[in-house]
N, CA, C and O atoms as CSV, one atom per row, in Angstrom:
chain,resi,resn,atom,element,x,y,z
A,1,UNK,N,N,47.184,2.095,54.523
A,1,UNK,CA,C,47.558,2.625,55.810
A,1,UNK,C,C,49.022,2.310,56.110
A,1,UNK,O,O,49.460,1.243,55.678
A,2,UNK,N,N,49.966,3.258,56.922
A,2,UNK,CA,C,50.969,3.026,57.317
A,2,UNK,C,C,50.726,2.701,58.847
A,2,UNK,O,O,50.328,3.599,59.590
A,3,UNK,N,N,50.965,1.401,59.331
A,3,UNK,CA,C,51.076,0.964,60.725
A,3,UNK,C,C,51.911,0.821,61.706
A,3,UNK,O,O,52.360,-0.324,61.655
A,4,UNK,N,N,52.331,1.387,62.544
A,4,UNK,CA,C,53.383,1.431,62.984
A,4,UNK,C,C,53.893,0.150,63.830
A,4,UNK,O,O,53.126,-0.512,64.530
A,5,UNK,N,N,55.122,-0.096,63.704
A,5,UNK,CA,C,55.876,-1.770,64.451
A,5,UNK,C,C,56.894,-1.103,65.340
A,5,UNK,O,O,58.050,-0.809,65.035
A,6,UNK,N,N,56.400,-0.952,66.258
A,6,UNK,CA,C,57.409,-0.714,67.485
A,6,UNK,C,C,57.444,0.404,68.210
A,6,UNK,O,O,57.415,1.488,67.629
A,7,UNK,N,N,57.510,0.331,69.540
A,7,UNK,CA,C,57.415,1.522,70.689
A,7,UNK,C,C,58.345,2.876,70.541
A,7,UNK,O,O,59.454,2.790,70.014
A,8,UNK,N,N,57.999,3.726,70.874
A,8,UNK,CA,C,58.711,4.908,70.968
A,8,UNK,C,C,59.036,6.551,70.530
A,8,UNK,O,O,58.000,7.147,70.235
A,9,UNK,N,N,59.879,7.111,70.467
A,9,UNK,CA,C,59.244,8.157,69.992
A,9,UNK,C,C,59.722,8.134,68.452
A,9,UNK,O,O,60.677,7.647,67.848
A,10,UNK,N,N,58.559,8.919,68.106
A,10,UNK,CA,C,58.869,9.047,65.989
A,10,UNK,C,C,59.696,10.350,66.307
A,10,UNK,O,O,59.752,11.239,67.157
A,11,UNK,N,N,60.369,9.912,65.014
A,11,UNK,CA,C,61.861,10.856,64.855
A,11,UNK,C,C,61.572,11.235,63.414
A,11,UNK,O,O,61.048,10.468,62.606
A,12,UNK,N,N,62.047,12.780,63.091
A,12,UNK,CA,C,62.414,13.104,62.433
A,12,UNK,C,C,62.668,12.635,60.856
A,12,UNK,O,O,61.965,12.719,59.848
A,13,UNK,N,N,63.932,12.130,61.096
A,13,UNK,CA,C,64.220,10.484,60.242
A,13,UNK,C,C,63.986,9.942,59.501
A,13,UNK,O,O,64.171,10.108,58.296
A,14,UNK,N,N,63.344,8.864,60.261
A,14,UNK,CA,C,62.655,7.961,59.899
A,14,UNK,C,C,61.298,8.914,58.919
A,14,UNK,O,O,60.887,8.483,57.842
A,15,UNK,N,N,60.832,10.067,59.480
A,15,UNK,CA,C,59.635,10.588,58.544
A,15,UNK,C,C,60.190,10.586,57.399
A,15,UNK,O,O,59.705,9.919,56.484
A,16,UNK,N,N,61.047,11.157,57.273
A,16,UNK,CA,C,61.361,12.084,55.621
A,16,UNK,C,C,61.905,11.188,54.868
A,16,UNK,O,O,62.412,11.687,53.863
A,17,UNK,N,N,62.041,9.678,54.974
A,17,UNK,CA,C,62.112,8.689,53.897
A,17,UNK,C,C,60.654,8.077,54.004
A,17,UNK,O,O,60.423,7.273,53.101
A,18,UNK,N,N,59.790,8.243,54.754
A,18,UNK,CA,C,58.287,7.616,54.955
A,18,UNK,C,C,57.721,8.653,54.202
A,18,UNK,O,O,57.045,8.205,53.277
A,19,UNK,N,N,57.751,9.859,54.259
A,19,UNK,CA,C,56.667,11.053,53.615
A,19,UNK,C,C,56.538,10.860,52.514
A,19,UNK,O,O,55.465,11.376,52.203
A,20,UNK,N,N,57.326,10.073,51.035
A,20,UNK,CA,C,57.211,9.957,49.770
A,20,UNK,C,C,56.276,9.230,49.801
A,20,UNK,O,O,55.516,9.215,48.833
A,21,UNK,N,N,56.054,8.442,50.862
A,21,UNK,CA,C,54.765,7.222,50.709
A,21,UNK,C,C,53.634,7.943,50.562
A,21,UNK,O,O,53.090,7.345,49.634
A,22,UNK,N,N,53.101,8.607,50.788
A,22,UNK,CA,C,51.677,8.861,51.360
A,22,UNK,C,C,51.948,10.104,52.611
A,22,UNK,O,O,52.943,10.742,52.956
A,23,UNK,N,N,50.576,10.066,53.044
A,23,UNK,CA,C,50.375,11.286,53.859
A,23,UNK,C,C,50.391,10.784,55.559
A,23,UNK,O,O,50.184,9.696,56.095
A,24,UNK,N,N,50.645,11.765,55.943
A,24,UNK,CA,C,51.149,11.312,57.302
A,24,UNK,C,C,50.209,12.034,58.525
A,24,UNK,O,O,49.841,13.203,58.408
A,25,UNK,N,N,49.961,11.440,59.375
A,25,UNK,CA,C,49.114,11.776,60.853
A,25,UNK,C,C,50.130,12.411,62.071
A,25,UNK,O,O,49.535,12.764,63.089
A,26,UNK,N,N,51.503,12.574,62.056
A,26,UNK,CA,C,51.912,12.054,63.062
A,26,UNK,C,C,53.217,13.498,63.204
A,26,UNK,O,O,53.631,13.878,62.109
A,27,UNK,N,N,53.567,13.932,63.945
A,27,UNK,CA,C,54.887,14.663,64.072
A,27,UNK,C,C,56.213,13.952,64.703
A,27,UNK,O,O,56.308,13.015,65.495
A,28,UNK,N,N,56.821,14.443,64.303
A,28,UNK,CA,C,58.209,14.390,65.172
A,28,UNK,C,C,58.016,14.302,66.446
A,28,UNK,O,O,57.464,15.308,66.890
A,29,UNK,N,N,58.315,13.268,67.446
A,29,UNK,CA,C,58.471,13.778,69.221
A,29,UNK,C,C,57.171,12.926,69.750
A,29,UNK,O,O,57.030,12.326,70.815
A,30,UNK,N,N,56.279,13.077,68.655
A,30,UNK,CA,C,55.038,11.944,69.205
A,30,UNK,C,C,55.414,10.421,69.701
A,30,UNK,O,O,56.323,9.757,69.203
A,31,UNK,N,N,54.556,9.986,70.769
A,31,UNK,CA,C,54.879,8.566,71.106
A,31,UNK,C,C,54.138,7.634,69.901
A,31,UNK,O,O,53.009,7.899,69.490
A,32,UNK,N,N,54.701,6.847,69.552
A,32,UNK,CA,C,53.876,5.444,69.228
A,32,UNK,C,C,54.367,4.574,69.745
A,32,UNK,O,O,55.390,4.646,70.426
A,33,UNK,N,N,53.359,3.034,69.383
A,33,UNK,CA,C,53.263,1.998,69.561
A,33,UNK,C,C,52.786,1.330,68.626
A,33,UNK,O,O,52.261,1.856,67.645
A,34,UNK,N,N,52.953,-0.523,68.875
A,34,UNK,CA,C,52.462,-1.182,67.867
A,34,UNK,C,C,50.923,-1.101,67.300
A,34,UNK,O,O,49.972,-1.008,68.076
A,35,UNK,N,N,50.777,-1.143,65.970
A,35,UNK,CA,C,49.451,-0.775,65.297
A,35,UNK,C,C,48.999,0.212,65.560
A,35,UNK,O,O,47.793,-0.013,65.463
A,36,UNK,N,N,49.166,1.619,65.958
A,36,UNK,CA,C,49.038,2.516,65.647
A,36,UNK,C,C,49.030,2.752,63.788
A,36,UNK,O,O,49.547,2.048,62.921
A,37,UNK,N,N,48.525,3.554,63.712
A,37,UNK,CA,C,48.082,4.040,62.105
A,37,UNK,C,C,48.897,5.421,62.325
A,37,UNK,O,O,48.688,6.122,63.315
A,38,UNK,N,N,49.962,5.803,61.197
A,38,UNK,CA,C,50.878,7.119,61.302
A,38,UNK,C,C,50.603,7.625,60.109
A,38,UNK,O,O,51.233,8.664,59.914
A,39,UNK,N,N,49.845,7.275,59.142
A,39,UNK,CA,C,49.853,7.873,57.812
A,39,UNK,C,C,49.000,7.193,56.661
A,39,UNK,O,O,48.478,6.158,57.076
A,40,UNK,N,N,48.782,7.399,55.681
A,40,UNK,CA,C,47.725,6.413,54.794
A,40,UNK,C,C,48.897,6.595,53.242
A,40,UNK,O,O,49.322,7.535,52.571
A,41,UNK,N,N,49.009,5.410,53.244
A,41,UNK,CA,C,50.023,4.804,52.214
A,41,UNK,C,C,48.841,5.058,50.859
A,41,UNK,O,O,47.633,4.862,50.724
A,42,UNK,N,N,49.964,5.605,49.981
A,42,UNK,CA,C,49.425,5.828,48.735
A,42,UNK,C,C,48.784,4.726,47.655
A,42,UNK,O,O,48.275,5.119,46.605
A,43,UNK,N,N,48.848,3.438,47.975
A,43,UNK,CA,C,48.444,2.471,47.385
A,43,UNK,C,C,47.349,1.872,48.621
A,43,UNK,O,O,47.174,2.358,49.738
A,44,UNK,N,N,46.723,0.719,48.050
A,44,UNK,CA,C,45.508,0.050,48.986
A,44,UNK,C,C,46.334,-0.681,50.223
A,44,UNK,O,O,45.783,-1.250,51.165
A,45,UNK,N,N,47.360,-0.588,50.088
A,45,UNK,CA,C,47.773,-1.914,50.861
A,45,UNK,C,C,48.123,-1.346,52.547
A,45,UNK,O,O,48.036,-0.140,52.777
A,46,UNK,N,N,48.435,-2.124,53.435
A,46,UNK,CA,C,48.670,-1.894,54.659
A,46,UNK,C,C,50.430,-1.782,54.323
A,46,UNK,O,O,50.933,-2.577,53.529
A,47,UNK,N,N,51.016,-1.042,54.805
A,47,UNK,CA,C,52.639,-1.109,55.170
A,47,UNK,C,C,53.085,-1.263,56.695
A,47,UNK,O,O,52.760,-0.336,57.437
A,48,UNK,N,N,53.647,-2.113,57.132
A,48,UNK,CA,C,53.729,-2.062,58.378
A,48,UNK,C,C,55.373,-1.176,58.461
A,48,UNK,O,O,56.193,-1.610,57.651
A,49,UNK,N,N,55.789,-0.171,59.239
A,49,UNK,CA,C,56.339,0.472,58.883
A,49,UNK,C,C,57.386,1.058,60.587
A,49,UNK,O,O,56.706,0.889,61.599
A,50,UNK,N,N,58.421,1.488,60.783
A,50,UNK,CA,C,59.046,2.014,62.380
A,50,UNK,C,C,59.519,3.021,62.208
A,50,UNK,O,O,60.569,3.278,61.618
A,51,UNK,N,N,58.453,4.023,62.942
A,51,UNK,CA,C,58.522,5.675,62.332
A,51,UNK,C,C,59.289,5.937,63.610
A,51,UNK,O,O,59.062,7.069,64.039
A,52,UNK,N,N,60.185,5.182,64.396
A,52,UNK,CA,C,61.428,5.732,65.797
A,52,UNK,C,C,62.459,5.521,65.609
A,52,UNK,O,O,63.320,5.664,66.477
A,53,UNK,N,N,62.843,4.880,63.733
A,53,UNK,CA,C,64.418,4.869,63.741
A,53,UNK,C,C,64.929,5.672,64.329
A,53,UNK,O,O,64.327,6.740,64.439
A,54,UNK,N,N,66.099,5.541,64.888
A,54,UNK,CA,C,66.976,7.015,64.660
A,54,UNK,C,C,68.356,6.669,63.344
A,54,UNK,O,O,68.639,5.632,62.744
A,55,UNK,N,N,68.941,8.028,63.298
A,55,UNK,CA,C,69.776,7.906,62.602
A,55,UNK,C,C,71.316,7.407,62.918
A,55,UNK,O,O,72.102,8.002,63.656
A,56,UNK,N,N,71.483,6.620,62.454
A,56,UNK,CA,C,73.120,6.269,62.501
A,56,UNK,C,C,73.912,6.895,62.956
A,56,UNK,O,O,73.982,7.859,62.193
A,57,UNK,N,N,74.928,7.092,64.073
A,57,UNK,CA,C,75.855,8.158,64.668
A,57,UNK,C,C,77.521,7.244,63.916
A,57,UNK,O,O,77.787,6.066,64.156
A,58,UNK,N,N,78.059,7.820,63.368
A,58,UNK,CA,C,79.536,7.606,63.570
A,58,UNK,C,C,80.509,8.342,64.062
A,58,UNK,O,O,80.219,9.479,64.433
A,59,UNK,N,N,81.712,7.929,64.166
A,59,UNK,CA,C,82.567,9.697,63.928
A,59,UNK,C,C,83.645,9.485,62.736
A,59,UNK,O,O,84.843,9.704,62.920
A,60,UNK,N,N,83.119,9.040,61.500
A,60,UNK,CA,C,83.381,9.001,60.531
A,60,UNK,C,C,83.055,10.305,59.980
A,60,UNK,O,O,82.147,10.800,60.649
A,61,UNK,N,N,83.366,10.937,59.186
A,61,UNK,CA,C,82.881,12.475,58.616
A,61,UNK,C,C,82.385,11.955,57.448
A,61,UNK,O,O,82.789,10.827,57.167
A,62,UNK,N,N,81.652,12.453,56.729
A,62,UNK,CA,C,81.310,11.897,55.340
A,62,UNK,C,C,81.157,13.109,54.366
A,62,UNK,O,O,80.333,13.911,54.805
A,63,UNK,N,N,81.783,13.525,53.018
A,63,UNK,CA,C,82.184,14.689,52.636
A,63,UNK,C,C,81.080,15.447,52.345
A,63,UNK,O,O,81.101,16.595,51.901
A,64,UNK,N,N,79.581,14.418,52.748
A,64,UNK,CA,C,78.599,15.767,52.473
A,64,UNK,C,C,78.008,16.029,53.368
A,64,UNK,O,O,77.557,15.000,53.870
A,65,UNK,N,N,77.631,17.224,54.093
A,65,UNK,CA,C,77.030,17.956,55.155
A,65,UNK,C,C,75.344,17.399,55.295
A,65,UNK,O,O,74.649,17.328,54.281
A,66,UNK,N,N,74.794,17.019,56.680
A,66,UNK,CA,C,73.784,16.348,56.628
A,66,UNK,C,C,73.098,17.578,56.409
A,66,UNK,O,O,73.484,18.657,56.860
A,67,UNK,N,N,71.690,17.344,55.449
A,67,UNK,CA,C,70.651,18.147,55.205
A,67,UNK,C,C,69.651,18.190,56.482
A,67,UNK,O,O,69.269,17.242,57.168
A,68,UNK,N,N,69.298,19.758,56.616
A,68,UNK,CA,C,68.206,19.644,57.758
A,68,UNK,C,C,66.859,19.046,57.413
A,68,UNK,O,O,66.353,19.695,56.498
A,69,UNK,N,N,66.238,18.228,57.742
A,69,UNK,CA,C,64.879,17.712,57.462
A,69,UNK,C,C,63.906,18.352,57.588
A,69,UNK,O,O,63.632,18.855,58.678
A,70,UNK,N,N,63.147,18.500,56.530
A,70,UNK,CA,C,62.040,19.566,55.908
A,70,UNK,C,C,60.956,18.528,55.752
A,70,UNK,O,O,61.119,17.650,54.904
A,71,UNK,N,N,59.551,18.551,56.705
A,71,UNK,CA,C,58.579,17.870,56.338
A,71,UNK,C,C,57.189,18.284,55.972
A,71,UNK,O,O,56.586,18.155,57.038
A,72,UNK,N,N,56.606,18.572,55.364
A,72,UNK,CA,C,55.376,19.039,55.319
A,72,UNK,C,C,54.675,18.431,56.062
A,72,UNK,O,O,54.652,17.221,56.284
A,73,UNK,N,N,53.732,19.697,56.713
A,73,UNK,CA,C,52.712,19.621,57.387
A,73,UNK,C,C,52.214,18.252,57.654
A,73,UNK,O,O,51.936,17.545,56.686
A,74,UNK,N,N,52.086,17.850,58.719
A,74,UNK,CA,C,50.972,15.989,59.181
A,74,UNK,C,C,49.412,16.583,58.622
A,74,UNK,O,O,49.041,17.745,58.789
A,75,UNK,N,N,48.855,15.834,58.140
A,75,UNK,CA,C,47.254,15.810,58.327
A,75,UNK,C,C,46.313,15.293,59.856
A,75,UNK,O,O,45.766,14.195,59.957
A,76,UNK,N,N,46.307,16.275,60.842
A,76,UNK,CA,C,45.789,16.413,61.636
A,76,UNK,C,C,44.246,16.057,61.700
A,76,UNK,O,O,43.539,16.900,61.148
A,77,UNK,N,N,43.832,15.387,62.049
A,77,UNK,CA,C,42.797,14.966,62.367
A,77,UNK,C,C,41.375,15.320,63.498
A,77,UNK,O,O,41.395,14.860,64.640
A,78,UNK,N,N,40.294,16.106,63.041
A,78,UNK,CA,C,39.324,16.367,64.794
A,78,UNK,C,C,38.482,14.799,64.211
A,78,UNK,O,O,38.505,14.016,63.261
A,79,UNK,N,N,37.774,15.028,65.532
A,79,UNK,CA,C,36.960,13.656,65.976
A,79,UNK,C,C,36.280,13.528,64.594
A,79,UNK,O,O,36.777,12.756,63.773
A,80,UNK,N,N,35.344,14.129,64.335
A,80,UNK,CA,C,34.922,14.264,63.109
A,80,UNK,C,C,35.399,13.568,61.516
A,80,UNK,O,O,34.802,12.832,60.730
A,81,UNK,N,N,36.717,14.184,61.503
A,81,UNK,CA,C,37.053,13.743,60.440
A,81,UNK,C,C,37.466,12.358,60.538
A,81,UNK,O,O,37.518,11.663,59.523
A,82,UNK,N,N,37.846,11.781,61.993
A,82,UNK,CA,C,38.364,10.791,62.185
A,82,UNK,C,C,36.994,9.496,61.933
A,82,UNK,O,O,37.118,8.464,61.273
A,83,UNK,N,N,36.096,9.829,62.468
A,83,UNK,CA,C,35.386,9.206,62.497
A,83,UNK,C,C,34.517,8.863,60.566
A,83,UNK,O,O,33.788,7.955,60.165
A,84,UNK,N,N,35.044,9.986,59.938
A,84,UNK,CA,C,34.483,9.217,59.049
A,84,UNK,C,C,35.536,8.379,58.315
A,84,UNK,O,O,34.876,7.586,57.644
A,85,UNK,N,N,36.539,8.204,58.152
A,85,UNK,CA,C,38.022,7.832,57.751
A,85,UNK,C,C,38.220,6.674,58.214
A,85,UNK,O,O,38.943,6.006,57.474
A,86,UNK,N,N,37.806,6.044,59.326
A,86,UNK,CA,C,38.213,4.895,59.549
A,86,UNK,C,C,37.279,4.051,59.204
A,86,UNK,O,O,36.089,4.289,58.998
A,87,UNK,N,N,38.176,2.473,59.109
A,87,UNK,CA,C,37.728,1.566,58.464
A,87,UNK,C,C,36.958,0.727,58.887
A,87,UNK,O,O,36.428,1.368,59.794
A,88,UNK,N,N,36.353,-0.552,58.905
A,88,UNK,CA,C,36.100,-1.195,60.082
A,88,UNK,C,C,36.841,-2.488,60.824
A,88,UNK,O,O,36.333,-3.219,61.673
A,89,UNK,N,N,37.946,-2.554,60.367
A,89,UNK,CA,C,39.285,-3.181,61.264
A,89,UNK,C,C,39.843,-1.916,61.760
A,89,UNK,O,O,41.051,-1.708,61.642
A,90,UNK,N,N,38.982,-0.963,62.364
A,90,UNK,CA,C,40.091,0.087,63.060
A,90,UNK,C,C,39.163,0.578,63.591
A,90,UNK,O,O,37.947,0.625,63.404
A,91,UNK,N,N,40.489,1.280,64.911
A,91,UNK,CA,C,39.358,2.313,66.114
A,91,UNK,C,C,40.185,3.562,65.975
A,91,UNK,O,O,41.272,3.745,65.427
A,92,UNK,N,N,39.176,4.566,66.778
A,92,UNK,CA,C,39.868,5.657,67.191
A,92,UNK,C,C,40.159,5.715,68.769
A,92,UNK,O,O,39.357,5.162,69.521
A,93,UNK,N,N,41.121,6.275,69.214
A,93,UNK,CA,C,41.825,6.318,70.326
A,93,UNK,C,C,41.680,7.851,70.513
A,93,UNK,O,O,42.302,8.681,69.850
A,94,UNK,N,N,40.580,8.193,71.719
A,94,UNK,CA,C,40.410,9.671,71.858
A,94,UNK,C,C,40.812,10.038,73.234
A,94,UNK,O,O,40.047,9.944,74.193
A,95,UNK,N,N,42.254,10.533,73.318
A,95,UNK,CA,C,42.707,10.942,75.474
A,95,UNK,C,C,42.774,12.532,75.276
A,95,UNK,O,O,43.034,13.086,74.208
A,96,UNK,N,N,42.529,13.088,76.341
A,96,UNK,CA,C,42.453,14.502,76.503
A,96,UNK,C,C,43.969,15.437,75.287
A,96,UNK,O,O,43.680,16.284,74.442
A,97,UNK,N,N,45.094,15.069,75.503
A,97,UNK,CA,C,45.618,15.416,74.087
A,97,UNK,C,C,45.558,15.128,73.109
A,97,UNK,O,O,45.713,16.008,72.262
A,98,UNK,N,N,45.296,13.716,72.669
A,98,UNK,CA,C,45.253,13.600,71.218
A,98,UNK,C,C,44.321,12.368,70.935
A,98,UNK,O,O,43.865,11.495,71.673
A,99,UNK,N,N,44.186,12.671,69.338
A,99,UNK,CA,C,42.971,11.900,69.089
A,99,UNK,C,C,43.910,10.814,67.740
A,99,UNK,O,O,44.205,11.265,66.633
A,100,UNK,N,N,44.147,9.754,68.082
A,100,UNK,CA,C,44.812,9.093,67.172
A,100,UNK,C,C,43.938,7.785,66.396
A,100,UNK,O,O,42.784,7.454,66.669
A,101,UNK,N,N,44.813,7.172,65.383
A,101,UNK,CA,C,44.105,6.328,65.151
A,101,UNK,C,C,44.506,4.776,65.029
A,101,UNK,O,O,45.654,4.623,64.611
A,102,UNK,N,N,43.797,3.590,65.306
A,102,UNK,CA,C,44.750,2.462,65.165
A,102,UNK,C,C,43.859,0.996,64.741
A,102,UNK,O,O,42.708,1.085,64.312
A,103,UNK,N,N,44.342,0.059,64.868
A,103,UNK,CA,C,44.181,-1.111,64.404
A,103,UNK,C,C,43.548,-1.762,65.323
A,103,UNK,O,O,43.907,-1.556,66.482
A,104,UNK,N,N,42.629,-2.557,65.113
A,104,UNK,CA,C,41.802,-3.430,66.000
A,104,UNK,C,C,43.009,-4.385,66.391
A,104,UNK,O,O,43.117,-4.818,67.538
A,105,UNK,N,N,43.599,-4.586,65.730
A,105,UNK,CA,C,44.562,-5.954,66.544
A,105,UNK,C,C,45.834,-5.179,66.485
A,105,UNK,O,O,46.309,-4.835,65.403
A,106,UNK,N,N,46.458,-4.865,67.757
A,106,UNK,CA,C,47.806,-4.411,67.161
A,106,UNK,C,C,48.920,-5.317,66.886
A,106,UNK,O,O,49.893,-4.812,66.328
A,107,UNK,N,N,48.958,-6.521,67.163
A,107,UNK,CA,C,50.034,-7.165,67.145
A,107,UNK,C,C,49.811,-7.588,65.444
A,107,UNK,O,O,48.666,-7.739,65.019
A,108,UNK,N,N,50.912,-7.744,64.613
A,108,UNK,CA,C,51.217,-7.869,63.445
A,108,UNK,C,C,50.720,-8.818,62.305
A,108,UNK,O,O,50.292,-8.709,61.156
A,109,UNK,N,N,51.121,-10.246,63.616
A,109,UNK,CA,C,50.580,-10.772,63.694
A,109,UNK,C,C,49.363,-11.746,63.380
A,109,UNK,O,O,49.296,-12.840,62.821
A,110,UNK,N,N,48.272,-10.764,64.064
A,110,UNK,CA,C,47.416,-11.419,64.430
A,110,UNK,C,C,46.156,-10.972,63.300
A,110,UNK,O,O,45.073,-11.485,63.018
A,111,UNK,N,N,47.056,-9.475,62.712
A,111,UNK,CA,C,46.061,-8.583,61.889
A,111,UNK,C,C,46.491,-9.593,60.519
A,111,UNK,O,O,45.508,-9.753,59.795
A,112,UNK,N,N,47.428,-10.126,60.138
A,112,UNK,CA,C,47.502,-11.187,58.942
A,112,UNK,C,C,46.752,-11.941,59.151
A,112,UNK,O,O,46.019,-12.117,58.178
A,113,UNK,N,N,46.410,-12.827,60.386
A,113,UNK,CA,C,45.811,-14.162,60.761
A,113,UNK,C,C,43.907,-13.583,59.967
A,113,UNK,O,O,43.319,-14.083,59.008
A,114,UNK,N,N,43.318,-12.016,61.182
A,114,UNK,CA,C,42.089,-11.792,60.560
A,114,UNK,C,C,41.573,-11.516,59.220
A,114,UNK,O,O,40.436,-11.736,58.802
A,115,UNK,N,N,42.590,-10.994,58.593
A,115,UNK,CA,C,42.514,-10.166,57.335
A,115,UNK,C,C,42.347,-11.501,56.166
A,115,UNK,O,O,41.835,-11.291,55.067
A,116,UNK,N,N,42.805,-12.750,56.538
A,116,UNK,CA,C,42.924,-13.749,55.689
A,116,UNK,C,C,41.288,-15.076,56.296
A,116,UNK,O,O,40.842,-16.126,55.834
A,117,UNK,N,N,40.978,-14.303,57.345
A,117,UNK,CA,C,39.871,-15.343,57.630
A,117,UNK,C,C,38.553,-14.168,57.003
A,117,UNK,O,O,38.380,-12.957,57.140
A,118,UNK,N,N,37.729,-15.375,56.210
A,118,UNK,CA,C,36.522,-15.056,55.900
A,118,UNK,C,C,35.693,-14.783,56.478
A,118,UNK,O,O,35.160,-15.490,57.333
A,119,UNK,N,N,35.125,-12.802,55.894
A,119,UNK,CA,C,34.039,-12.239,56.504
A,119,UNK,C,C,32.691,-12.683,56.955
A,119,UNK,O,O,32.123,-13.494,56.223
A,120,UNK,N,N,32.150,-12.331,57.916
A,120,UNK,CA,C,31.321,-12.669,58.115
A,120,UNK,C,C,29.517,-12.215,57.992
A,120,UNK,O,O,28.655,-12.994,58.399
């Protein structure tokens, strides 16, 4: 899973060096927050990850013209699919626009502290 570390809106950006990872939940312009889930990382592991960089402003020119950012399609999610996809350190978050998905603990934290204490 890709988890998101920090408030605000996901940019552009920040996606199109994240999209090589794995597949993504999430568009451009969407809000997140901490532990939110934005994508499922191509390996087993959790990435904790800040899909609101923005990009660097200078007024330096740099001799190559910025490329427009091209992202394929998010994997959109209905209740359904959500519900079978998640894990059981995770919830779904269902409000009249959107149906997202996230982490039982969002703080960073605290999800190292559970993940390392023995199941029960």
């Amino acid at each position: 899973m890709k988890v998101s570390m920090g408030f605000g809106t996901i940019t552009a950006h920040a996606l199109m060096s994240l999209e090589a990872r794995g597949t993504l939940f999430v568009t451009p312009g969407m809000e997140t927050y901490d532990g939110m889930i934005v994508g499922e990382h191509s390996r087993d592991t959790d990435l904790d990850i800040n899909p609101s960089r923005a990009k660097e402003l200078t007024n330096v020119r740099a001799a190559s013209k910025d490329e427009n950012v091209k992202l394929s399609p998010p994997c959109l999610m209905t209740l359904e699919e959500a519900i079978g996809y998640v894990a059981s350190d995770e919830l779904i978050e269902v409000t009249p626009k959107a149906i997202r998905l996230r982490n039982k603990y969002l703080d960073v934290n605290k999800r190292k502290t559970m993940s390392k204490r023995p199941k029960e």
